[in-house]
N, C-alpha and C positions, 0 to 999 in steps of 0.2 A: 087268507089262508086257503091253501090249496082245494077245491071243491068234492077233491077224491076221498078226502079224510072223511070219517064215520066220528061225525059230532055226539052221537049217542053215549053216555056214562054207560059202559058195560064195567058191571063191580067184578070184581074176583072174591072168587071163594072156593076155601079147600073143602071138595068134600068125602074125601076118603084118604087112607097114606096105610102106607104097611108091606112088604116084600120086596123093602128096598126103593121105592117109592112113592109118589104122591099125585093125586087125580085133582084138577082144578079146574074150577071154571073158569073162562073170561069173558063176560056176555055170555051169547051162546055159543061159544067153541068150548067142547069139552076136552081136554089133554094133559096127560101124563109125563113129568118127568121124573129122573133118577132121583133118590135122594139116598145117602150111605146110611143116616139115621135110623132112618124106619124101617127096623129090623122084625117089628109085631106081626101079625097075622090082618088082613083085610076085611074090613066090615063091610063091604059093598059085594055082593056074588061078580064071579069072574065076566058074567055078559056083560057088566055095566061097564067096566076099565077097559072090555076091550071095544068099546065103543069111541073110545078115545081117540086121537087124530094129531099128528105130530104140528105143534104150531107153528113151525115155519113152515112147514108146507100150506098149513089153513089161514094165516095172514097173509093176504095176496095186496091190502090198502094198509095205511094207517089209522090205526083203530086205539078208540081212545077209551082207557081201561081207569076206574078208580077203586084204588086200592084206600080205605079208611078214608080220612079229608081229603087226599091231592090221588090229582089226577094224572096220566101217566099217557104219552103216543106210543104206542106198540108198534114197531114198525113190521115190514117183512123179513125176516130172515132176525127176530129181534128174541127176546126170552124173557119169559117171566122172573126166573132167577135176579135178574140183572134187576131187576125193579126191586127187589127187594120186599116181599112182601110181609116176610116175617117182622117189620120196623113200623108196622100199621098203630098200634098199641103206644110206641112211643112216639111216632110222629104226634096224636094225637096230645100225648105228654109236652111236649115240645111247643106244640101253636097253644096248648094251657098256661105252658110259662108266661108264653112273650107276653100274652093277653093279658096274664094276672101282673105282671110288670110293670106294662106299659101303665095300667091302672094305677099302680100303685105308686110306681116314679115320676108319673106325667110326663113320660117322654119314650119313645120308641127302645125293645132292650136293643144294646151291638152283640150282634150274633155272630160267633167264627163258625166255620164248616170247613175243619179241613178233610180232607179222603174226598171230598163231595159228591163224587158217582154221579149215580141219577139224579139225585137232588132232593130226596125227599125230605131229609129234614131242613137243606134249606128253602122248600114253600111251605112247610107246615109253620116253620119261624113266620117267616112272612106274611103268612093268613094269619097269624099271631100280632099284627103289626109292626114287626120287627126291622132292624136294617142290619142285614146279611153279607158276608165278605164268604163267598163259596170257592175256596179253592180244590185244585183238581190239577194234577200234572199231565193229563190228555186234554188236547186240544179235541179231540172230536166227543170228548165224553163233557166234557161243557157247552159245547154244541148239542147237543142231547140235552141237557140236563133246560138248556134254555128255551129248547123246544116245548119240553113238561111247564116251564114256567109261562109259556104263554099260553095254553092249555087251561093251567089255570088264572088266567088272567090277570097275572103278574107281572108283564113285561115294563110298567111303569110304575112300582114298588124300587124299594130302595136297595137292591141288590147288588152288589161289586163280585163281579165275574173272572178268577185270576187262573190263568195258567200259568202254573208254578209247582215246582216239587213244593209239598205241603210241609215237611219240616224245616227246608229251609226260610220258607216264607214266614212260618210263626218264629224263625231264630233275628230273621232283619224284624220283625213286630216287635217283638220286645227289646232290641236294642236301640230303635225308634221311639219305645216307651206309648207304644198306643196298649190301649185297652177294651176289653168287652166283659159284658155283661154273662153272659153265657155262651160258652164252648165246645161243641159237637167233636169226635175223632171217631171214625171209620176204617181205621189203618188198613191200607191194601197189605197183603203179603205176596207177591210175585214169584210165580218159581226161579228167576233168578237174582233171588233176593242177594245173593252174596254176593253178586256181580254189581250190587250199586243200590238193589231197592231197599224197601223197609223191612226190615228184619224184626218182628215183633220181640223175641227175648233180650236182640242186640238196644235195640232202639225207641222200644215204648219207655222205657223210664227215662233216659234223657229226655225226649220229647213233654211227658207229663210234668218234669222240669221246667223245660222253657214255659209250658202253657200258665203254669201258677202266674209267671210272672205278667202274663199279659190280661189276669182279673182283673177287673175293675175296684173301685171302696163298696158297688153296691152289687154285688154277683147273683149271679140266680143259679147258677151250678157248671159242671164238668159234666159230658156224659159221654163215656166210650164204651164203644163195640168193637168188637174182635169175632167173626164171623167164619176164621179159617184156624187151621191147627187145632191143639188139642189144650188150648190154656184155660186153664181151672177157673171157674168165679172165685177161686179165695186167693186166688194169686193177682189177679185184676183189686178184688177189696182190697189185699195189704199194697199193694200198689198206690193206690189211690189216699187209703188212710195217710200212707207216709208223705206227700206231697201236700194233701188239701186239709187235712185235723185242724193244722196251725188258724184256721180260716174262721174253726168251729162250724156249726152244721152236723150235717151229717151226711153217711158212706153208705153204699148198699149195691149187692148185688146179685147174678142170678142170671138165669139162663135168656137166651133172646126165642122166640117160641114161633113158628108159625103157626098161629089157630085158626077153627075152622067151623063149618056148621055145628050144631049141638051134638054131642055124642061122639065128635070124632078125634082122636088123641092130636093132641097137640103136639106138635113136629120141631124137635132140638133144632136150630139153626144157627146155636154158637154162644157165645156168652157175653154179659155187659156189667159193667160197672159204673156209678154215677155217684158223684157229689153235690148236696144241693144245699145252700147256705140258709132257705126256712128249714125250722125245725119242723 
């Protein structure tokens, strides 16, 4: 690995949000970005935030950030947004599955990822024990994502790396008749969704469709995020109810949150919905 990288775990942490938005640590760069949420008043006095420093101008190396379990290369010109920090809480969820699975099936779960992004729920599978199919229709955002995965020291874990549009890819899955154990969606929404991309009202519920059919006889659950637009958590549950009930289990949902030191409100960053076959 490159000797310029900053080996050091620098964690992230929110520690203030409000006028629009939100002050963060990463290590020791402290910096502010927008967020439309955080509409509240600021509990930090104004000298603190303006102490803050725009981070692409302050990452000048790549700097390696851990957010919750998995760790993340920051590069230059890169964004904490983009890592997703608000998914800290259920990555942790997530490497609990695989773990409590693998325990319990005597055997690795199959984990799909599709949206894949950064990747973070597919290393927190995988520090789960898992064996992960991460798809991502960017070629250089799987290149990223496999970056973080050697970071955290995963690069010979059981991971299949696919660029692919993510719906098409789980339509050939299931008419292939493979199967997994538990199954992650991210859905991107693109501004030019109508031009070809994923259209969350047009296209989350066919998609939750195909995904039924590629559960396994022993599931650990469904868990989707929705991160953009304005779509309801009870529109995500009755979604979800109507597709996975049949499975038994059970539905639940609720806001995705980024939080932060003690005291500091926790910051709306979209909503989710999850099925999970223990009661």
């Amino acid at each position: 690995m490159n000797d310029m990288i900053d080996m050091t775990d620098h964690l992230h942490v929110l520690l203030d949000s409000g006028g629009g938005r939100v002050l963060e640590m990463a290590g020791d760069i402290l910096t502010s970005r927008a967020c439309r949420a955080a509409w509240w008043r600021r509990r930090l006095p104004g000298a603190e935030w303006r102490k803050a420093v725009e981070l692409k101008q302050a990452v000048k190396e790549p700097l390696r950030v851990q957010i919750g379990p998995v760790r993340f290369m920051l590069v230059p010109g890169g964004s904490l947004r983009a890592l997703a920090p608000e998914f800290r809480e259920h990555w942790e969820h997530v490497q609990s599955l695989c773990a409590t699975f693998a325990q319990q099936q005597r055997r690795p779960a199959r984990v799909l990822h599709l949206f894949g992004g950064a990747g973070g729920f597919t290393l927190a599978a995988a520090q789960g024990g898992a064996a992960v199919a991460h798809v991502e229709a960017s070629a250089d955002a799987i290149k990223r994502a496999r970056e973080h995965a050697a970071v955290n020291t995963l690069v010979n874990r059981d991971i299949r790396w696919v660029v692919d549009d993510p719906v098409k890819f789980a339509q050939r899955e299931r008419a292939q008749n493979s199967r997994y154990d538990l199954i992650v969606l991210d859905p991107h929404t693109p501004k030019d969704a109508k031009r070809g991309g994923f259209e969350i009202e047009r296209d989350l519920g066919p998609l939750l469709g195909t995904v039924s059919g590629l559960l396994s006889d022993m599931p650990a659950g469904v868990l989707l995020f929705c991160r953009q637009g304005a779509v309801p958590p009870t529109t995500l549950l009755h979604l979800m109810r109507q597709e996975f009930n049949v499975f038994g289990g059970r539905v639940e949902s609720g806001e995705i949150l980024l939080r932060g030191a003690e005291g500091v409100p926790a910051v709306p960053s979209g909503v989710f919905a999850r099925w999970l076959k223990a009661a």
